[in-house]
gemmi code that builds the backbone of each chain (N, CA, C; Angstrom):
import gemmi

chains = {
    "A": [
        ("UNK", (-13.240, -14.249, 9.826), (-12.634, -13.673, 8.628), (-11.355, -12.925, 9.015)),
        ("UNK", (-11.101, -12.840, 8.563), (-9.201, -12.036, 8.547), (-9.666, -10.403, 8.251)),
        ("UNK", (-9.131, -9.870, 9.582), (-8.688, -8.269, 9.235), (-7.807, -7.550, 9.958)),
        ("UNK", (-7.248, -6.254, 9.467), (-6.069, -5.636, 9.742), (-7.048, -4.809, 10.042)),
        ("UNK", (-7.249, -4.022, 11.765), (-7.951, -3.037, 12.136), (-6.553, -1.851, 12.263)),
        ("UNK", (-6.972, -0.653, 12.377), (-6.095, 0.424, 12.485), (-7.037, 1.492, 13.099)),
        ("UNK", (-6.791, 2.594, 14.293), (-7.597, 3.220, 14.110), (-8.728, 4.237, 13.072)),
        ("UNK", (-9.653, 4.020, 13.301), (-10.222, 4.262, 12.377), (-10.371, 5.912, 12.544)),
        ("UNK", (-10.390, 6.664, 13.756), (-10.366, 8.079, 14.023), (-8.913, 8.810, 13.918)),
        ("UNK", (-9.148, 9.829, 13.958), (-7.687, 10.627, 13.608), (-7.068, 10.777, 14.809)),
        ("UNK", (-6.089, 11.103, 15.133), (-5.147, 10.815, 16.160), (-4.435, 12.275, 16.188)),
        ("UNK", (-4.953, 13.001, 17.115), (-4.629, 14.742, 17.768), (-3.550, 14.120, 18.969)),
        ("UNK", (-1.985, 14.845, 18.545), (-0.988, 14.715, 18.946), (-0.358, 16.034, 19.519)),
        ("UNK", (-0.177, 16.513, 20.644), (0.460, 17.747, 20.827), (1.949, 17.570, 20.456)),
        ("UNK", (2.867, 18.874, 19.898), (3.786, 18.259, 19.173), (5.149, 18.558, 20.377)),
        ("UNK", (6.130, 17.302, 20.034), (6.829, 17.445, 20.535), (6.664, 15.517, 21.899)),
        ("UNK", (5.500, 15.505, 21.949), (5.152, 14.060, 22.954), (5.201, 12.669, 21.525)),
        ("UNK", (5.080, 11.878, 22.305), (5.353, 10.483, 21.584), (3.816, 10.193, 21.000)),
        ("UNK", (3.854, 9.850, 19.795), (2.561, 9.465, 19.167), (2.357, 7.938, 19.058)),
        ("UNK", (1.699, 6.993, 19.181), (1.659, 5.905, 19.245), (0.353, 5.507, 18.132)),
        ("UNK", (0.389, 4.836, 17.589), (-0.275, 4.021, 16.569), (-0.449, 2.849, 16.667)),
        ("UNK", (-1.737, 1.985, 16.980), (-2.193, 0.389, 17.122), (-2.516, 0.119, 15.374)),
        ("UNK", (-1.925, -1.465, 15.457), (-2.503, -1.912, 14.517), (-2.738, -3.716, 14.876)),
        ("UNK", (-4.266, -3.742, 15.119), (-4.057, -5.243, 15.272), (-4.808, -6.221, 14.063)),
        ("UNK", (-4.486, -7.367, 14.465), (-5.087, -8.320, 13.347), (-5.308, -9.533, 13.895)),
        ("UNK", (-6.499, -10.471, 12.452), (-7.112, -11.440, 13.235), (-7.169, -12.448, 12.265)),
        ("UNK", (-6.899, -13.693, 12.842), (-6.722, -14.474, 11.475), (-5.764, -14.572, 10.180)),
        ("UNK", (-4.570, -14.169, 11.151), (-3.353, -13.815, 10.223), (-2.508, -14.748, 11.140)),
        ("UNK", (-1.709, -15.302, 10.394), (-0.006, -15.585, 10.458), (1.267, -14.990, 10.355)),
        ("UNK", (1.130, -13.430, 10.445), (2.268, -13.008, 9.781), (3.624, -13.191, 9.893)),
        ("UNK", (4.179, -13.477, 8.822), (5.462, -13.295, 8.345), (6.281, -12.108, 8.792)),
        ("UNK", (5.621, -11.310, 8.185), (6.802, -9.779, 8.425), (5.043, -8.589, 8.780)),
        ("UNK", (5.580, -7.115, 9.079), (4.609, -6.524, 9.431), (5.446, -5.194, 8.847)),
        ("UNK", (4.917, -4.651, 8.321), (5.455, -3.112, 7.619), (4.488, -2.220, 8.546)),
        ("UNK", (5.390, -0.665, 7.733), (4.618, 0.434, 8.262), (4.924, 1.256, 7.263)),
        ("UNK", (3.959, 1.895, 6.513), (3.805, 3.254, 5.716), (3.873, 4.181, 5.815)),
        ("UNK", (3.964, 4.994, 5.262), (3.369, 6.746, 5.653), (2.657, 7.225, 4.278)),
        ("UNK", (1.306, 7.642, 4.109), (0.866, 8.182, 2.935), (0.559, 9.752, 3.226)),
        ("UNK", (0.610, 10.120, 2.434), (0.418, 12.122, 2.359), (-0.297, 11.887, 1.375)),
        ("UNK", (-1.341, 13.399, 1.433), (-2.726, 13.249, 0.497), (-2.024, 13.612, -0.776)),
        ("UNK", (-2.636, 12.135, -1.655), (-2.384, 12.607, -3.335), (-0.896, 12.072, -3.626)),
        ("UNK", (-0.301, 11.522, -2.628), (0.287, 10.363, -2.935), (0.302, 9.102, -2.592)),
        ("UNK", (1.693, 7.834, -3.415), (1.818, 6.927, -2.932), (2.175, 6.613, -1.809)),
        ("UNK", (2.303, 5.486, -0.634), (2.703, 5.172, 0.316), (4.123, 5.299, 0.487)),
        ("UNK", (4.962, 5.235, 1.497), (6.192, 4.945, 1.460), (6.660, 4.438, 2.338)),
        ("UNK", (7.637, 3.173, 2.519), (7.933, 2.342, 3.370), (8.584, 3.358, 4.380)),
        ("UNK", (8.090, 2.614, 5.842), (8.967, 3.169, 6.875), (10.158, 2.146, 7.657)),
        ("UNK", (9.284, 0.968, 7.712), (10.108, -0.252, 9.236), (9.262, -1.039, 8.556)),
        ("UNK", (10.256, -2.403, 8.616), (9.773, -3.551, 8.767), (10.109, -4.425, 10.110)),
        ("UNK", (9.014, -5.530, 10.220), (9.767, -6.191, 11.517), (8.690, -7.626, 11.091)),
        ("UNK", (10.031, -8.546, 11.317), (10.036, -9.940, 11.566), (9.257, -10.465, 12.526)),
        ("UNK", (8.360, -12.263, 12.382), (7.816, -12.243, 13.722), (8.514, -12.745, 14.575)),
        ("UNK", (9.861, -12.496, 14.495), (10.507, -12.934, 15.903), (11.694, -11.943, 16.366)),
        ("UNK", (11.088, -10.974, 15.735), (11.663, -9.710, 16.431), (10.602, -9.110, 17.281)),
        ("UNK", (10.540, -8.337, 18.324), (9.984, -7.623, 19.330), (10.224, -6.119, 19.050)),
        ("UNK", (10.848, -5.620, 18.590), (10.814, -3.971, 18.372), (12.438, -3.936, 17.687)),
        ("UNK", (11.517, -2.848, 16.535), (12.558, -2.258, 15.567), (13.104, -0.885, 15.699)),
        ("UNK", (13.937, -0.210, 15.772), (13.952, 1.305, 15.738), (14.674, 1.947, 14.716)),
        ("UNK", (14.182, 2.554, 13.923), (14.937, 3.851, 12.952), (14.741, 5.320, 13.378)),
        ("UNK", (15.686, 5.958, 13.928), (15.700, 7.188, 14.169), (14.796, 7.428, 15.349)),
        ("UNK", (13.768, 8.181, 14.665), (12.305, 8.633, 15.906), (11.801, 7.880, 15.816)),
        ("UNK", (11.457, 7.072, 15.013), (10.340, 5.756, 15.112), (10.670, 4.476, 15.698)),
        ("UNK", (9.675, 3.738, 16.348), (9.931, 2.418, 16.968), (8.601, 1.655, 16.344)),
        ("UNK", (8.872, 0.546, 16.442), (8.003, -0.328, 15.827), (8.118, -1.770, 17.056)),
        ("UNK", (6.880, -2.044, 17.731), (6.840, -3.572, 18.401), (5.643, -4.591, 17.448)),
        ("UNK", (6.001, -5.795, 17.483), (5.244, -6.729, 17.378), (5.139, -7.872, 18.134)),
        ("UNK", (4.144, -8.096, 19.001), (3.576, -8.876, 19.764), (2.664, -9.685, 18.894)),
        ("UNK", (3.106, -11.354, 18.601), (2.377, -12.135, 17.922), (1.193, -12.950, 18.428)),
        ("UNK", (1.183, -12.794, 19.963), (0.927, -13.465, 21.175), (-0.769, -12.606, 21.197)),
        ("UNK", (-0.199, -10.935, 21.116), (-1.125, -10.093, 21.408), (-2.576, -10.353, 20.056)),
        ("UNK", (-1.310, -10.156, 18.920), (-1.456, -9.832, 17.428), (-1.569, -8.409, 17.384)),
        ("UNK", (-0.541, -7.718, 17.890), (-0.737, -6.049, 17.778), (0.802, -5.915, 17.200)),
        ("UNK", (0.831, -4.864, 16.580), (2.004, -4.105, 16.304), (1.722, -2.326, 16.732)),
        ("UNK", (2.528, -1.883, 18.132), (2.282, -0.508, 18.089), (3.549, 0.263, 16.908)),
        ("UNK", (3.333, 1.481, 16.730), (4.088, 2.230, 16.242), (4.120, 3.398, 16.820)),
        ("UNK", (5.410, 3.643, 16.841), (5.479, 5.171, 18.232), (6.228, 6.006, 17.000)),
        ("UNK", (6.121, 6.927, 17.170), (7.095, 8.616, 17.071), (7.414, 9.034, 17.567)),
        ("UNK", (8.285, 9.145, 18.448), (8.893, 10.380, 19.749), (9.211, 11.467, 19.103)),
        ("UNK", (9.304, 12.299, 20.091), (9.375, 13.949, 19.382), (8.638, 14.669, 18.681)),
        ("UNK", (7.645, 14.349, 18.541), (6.624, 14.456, 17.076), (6.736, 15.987, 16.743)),
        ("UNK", (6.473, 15.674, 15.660), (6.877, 17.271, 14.235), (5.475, 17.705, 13.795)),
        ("UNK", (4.985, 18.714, 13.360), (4.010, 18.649, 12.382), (4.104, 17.771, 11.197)),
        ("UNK", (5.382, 17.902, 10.420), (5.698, 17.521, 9.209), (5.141, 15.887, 9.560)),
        ("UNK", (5.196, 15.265, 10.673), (5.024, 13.782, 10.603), (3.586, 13.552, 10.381)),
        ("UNK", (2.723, 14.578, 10.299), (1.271, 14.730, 9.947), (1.047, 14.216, 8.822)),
        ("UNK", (0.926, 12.672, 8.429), (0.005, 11.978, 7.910), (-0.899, 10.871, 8.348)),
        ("UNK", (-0.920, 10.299, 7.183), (-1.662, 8.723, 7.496), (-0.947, 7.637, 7.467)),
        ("UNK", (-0.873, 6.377, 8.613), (0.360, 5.561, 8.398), (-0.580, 4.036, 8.617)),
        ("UNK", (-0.144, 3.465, 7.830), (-0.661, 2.354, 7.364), (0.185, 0.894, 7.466)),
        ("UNK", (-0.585, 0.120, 8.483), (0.282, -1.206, 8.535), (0.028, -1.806, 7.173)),
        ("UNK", (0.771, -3.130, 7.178), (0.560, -4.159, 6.336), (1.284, -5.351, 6.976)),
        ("UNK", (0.726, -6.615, 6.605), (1.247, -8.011, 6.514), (1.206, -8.684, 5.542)),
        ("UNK", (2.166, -9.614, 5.883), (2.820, -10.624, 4.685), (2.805, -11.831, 5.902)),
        ("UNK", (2.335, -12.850, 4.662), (2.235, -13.957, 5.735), (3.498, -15.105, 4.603)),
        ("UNK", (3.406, -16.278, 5.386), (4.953, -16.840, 4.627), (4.774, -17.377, 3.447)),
        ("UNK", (5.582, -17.611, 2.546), (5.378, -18.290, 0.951), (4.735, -17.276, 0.523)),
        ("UNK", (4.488, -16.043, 0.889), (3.082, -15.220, 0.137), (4.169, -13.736, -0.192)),
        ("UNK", (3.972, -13.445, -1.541), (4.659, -12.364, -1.972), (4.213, -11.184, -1.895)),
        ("UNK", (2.967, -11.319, -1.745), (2.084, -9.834, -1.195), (1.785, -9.706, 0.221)),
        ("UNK", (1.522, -7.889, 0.480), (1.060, -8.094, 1.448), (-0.066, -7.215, 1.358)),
        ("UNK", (-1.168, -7.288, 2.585), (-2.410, -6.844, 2.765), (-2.176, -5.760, 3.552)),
        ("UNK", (-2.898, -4.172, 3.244), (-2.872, -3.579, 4.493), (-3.695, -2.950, 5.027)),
        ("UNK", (-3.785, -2.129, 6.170), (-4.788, -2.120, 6.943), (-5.150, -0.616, 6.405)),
        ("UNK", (-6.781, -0.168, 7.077), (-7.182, 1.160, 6.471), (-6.152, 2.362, 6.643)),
        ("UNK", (-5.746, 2.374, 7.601), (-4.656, 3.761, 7.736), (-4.945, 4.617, 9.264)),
        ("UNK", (-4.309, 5.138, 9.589), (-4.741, 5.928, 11.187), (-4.367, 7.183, 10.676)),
        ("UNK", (-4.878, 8.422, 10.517), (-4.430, 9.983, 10.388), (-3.838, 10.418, 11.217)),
        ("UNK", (-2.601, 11.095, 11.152), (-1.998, 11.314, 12.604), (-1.953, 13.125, 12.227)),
        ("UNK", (-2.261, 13.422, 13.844), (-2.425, 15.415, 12.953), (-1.144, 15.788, 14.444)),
        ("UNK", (-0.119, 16.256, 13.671), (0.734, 16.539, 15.163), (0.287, 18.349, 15.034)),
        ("UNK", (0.219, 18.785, 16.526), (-0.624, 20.227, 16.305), (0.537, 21.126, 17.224)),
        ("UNK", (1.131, 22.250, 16.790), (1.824, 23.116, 16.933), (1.905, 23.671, 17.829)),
    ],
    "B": [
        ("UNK", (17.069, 0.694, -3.885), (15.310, 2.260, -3.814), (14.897, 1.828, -5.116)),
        ("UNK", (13.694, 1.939, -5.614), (13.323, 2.478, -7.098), (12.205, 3.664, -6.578)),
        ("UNK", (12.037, 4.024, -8.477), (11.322, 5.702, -8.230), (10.013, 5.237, -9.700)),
        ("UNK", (8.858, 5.500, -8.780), (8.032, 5.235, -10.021), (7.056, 5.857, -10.494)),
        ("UNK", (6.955, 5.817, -11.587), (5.949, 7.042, -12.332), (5.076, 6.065, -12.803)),
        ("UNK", (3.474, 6.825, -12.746), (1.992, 6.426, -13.458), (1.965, 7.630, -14.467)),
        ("UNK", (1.399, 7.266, -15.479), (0.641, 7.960, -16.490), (-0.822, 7.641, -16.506)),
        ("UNK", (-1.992, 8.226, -16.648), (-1.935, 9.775, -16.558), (-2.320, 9.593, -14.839)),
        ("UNK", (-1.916, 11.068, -14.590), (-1.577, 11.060, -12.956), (-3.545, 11.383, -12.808)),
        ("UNK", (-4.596, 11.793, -13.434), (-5.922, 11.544, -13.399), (-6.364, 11.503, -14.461)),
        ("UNK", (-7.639, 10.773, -14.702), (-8.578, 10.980, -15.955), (-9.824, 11.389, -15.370)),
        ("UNK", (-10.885, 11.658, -16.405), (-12.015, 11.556, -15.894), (-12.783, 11.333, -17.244)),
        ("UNK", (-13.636, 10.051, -17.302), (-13.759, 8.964, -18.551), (-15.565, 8.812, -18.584)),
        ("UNK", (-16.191, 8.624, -19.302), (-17.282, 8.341, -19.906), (-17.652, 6.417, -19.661)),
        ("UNK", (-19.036, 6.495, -18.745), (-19.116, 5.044, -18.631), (-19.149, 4.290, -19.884)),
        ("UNK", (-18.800, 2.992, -19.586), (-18.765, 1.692, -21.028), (-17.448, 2.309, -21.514)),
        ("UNK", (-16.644, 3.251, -21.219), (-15.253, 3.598, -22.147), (-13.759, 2.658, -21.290)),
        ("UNK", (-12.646, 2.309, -21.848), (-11.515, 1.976, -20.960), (-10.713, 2.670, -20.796)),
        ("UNK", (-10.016, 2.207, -20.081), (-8.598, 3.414, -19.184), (-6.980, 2.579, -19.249)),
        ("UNK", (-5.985, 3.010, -19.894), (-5.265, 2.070, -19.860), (-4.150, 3.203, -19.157)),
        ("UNK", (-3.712, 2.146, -17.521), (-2.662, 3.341, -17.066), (-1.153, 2.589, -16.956)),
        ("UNK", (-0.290, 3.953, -17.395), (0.962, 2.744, -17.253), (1.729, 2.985, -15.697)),
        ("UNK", (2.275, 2.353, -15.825), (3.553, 2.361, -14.644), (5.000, 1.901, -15.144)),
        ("UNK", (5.895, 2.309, -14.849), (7.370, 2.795, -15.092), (8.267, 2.660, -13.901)),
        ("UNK", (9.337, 2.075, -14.009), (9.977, 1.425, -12.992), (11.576, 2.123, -13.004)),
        ("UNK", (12.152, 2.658, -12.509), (13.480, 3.124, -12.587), (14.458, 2.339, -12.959)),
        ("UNK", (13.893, 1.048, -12.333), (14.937, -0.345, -12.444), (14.377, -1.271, -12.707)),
        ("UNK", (15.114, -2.313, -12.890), (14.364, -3.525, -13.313), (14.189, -4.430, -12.229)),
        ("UNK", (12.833, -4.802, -11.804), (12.420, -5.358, -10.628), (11.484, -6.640, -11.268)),
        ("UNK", (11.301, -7.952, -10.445), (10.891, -9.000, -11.217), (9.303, -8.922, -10.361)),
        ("UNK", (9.029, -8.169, -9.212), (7.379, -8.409, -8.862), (6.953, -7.001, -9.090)),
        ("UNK", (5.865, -6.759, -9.668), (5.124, -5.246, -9.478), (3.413, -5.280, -9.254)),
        ("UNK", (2.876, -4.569, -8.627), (1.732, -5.039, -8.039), (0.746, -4.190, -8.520)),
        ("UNK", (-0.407, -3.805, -8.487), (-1.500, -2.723, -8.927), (-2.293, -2.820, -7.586)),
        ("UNK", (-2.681, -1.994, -7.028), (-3.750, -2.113, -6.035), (-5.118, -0.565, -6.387)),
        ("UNK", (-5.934, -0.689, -5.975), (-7.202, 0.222, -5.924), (-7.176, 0.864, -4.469)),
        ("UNK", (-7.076, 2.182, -4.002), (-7.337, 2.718, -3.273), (-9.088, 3.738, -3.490)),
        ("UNK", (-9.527, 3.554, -2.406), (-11.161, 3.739, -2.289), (-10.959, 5.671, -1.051)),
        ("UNK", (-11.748, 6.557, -1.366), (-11.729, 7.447, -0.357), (-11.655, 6.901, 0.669)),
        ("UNK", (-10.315, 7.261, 1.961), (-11.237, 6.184, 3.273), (-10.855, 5.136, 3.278)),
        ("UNK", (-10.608, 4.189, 2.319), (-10.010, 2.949, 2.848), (-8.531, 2.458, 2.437)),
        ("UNK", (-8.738, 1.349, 2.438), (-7.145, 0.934, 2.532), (-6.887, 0.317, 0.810)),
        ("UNK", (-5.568, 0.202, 0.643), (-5.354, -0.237, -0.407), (-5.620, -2.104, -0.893)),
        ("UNK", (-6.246, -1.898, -1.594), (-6.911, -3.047, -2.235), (-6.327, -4.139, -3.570)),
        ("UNK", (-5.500, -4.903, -3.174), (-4.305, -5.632, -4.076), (-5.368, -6.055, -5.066)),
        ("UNK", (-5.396, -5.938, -6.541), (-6.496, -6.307, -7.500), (-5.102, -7.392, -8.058)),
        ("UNK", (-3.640, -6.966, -8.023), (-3.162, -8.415, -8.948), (-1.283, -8.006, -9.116)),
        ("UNK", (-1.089, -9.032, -8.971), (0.349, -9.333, -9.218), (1.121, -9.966, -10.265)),
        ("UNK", (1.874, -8.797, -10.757), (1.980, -8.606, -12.105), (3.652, -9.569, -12.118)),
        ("UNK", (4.155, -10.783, -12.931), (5.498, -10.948, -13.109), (5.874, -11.046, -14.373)),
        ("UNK", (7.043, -10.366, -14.694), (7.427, -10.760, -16.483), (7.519, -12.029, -16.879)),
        ("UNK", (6.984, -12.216, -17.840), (6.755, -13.346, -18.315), (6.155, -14.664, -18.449)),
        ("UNK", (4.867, -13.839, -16.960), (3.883, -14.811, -17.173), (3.086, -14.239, -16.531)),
        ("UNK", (1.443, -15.123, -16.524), (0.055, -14.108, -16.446), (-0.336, -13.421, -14.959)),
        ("UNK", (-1.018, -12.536, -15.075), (-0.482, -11.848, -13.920), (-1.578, -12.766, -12.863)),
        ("UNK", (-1.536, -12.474, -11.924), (-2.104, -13.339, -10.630), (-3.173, -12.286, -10.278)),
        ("UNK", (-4.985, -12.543, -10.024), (-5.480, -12.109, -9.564), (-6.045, -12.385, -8.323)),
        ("UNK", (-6.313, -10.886, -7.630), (-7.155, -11.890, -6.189), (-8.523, -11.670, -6.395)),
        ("UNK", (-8.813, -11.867, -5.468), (-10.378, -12.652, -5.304), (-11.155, -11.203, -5.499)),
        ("UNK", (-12.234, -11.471, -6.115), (-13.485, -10.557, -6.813), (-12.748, -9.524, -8.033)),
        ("UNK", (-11.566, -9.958, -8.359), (-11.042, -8.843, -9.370), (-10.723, -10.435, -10.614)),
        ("UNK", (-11.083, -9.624, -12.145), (-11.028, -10.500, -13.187), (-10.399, -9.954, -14.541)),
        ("UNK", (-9.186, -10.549, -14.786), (-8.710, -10.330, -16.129), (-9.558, -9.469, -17.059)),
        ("UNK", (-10.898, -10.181, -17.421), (-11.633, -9.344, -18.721), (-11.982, -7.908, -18.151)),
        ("UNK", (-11.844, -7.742, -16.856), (-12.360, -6.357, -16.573), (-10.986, -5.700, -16.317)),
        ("UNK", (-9.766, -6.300, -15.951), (-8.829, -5.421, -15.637), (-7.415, -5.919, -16.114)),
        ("UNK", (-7.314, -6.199, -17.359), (-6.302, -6.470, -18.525), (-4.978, -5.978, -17.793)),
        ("UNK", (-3.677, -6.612, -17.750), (-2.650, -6.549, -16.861), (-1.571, -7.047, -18.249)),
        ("UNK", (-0.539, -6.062, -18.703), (0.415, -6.785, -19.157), (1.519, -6.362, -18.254)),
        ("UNK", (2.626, -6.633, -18.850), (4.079, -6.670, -17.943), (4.984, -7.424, -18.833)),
        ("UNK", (5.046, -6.136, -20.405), (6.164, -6.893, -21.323), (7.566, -6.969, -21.082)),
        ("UNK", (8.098, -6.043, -20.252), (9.502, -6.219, -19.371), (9.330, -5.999, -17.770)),
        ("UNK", (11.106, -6.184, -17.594), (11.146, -5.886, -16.582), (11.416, -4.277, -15.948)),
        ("UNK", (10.443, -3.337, -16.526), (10.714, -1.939, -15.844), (9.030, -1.537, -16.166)),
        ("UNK", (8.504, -2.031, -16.619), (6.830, -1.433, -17.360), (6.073, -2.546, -17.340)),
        ("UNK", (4.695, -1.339, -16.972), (3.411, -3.142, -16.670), (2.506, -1.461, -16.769)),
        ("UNK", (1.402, -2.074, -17.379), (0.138, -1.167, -17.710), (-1.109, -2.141, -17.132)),
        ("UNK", (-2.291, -1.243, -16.988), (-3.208, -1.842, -16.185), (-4.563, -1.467, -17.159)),
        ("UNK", (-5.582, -2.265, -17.632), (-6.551, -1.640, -18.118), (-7.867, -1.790, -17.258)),
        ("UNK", (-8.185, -0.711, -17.299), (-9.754, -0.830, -16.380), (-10.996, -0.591, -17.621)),
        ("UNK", (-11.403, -1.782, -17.771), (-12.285, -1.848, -19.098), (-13.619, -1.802, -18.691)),
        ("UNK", (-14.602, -1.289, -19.879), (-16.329, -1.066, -19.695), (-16.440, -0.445, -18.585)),
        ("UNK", (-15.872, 0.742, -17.664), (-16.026, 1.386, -16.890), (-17.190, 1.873, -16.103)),
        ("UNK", (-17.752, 1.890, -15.158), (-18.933, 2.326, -14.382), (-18.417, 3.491, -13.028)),
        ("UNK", (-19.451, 3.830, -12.750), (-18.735, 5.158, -11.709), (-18.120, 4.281, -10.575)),
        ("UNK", (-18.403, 2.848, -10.407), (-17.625, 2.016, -9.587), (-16.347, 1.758, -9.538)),
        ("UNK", (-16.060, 2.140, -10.663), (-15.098, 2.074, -11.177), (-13.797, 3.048, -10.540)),
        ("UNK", (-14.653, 4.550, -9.911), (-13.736, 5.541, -9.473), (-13.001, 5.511, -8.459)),
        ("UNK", (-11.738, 5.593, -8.913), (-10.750, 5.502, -7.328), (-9.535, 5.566, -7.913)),
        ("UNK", (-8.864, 5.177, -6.921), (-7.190, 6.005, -7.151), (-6.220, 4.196, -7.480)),
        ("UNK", (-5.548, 4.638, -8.493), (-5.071, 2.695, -8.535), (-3.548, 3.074, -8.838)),
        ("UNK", (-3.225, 2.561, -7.699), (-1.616, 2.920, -7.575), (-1.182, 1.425, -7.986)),
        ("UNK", (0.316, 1.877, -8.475), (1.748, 0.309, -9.155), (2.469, 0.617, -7.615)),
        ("UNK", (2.705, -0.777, -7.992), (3.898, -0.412, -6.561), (4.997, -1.621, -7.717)),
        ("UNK", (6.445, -1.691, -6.839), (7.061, -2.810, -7.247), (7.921, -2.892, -6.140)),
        ("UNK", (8.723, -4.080, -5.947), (9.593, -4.728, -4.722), (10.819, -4.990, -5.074)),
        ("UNK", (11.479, -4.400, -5.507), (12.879, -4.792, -6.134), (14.139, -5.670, -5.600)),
        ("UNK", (13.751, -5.761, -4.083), (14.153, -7.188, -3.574), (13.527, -8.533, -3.849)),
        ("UNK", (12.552, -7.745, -4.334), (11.513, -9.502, -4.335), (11.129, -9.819, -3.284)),
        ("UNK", (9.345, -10.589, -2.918), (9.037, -10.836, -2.187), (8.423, -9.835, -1.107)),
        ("UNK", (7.622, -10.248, 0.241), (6.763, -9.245, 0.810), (8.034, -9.277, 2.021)),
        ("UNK", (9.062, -9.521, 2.290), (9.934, -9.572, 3.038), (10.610, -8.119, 3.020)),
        ("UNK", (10.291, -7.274, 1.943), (11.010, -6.635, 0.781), (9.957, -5.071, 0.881)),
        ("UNK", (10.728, -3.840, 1.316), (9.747, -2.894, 0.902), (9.510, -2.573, -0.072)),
        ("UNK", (8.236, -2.205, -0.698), (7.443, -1.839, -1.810), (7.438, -0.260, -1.915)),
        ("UNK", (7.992, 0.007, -3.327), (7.787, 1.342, -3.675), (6.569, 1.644, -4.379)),
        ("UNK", (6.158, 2.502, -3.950), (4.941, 3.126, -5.210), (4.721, 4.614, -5.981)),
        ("UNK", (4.155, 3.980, -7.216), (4.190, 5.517, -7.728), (2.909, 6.377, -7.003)),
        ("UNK", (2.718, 7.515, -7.159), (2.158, 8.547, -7.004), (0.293, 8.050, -7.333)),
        ("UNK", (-0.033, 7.425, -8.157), (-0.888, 6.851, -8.437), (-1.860, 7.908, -9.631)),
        ("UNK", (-3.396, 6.618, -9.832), (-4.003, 7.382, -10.986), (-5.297, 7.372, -10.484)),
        ("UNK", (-5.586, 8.878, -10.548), (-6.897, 9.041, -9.909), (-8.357, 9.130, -10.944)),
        ("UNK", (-8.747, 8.292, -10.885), (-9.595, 7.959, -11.710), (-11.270, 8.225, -11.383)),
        ("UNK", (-12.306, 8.960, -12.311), (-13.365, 9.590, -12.070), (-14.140, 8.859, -13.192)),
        ("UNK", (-15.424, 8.177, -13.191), (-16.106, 7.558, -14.255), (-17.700, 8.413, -14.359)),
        ("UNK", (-17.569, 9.196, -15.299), (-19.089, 9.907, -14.984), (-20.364, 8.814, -15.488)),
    ],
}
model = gemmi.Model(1)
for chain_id, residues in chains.items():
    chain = gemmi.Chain(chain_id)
    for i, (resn, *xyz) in enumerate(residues, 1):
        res = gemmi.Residue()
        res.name, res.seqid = resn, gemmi.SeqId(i, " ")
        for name, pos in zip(("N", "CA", "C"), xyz):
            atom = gemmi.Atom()
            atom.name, atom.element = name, gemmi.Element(name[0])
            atom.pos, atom.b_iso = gemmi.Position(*pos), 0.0
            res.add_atom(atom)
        chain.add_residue(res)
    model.add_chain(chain)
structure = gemmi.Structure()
structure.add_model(model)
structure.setup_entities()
């Protein structure tokens, strides 16, 4: 069966070191691979996208790899903030397909 | 970018009653989506909404239980009908104003929904 695993435990970050986030999957093709950020009591909000024939994306503090080979996409934060203290959530899109599916979410707690 | 608003931002509803929530689009975008978020889990695509024709459901979710219009292109309402406490969870709109999953998805704030 097809699934988008993410850690399922919360992720204790001392602040200021690089936070890293797995997201793998099984029984997928993907197309493209997103990354979210949700805060409690709201909607999601796009962070990075990346192509499957790109290898790593970067905006600002964040990096994004996808290994299609592996089927992982990590997601890093360098520098980490408190403020980056949420939940970040992959998703895939596979091709011809206008939606995408995403995975449960990883809690990230950066601690002061 | 778009910026999107749900009405009502929660209810809390009487089983066998319906819920009709809207969503509101800043701009005019041609895909908008509804998904179910569960405490704990991940967001759950129930259907894909396009103007001007019927909206697309996925698998274990059904029209008579979850009525979908989308009379333009900026507004699409969602009904969650004959309600059960199964029913409770948070059901966020998103929309893609590039079109396509190539395309980041905005979402509103969502509607948190309680079925006693």
């Amino acid at each position: 069966s097809q699934k988008i695993e993410q850690n399922s435990e919360a992720l204790n970050i001392q602040e200021g070191k690089t936070a890293t986030l797995t997201c793998n999957y099984t029984n997928y093709s993907p197309a493209y691979l997103q990354w979210y950020r949700q805060d409690p009591g709201r909607g999601p909000v796009f962070l990075l996208l990346i192509r499957e024939n790109e290898k790593e994306k970067r905006k600002e503090r964040l990096k994004v790899t996808f290994d299609t080979t592996l089927k992982q996409s990590l997601f890093h934060i360098t520098a980490s903030q408190p403020a980056d203290s949420a939940t970040y959530l992959c998703a895939l899109a596979q091709y011809r397909d206008d939606k995408i599916i995403f995975g449960k979410g990883t809690r990230l707690h950066i601690l002061p | 970018s778009a910026v999107i608003s749900q009405k009502p931002s929660r209810d809390i509803c009487q089983r066998g009653t319906s819920l009709t929530i809207q969503c509101q689009v800043d701009s005019q975008v041609t895909m908008m989506f509804w998904y179910r978020q569960q405490p704990g889990q991940s967001l759950t695509l129930i259907a894909t909404a396009n103007q001007g024709s019927e909206a697309t459901y996925e698998s274990g979710f059904v029209i008579d239980k979850f009525p979908i219009s989308r009379p333009n292109l900026t507004f699409s309402t969602l009904t969650v009908s004959n309600m059960s406490p199964e029913d409770s969870s948070i059901y966020l709109c998103s929309a893609s104003p590039g079109g396509g999953s190539y395309n980041e998805q905005f979402f509103g704030p969502g509607t948190r929904l309680t079925v006693l």
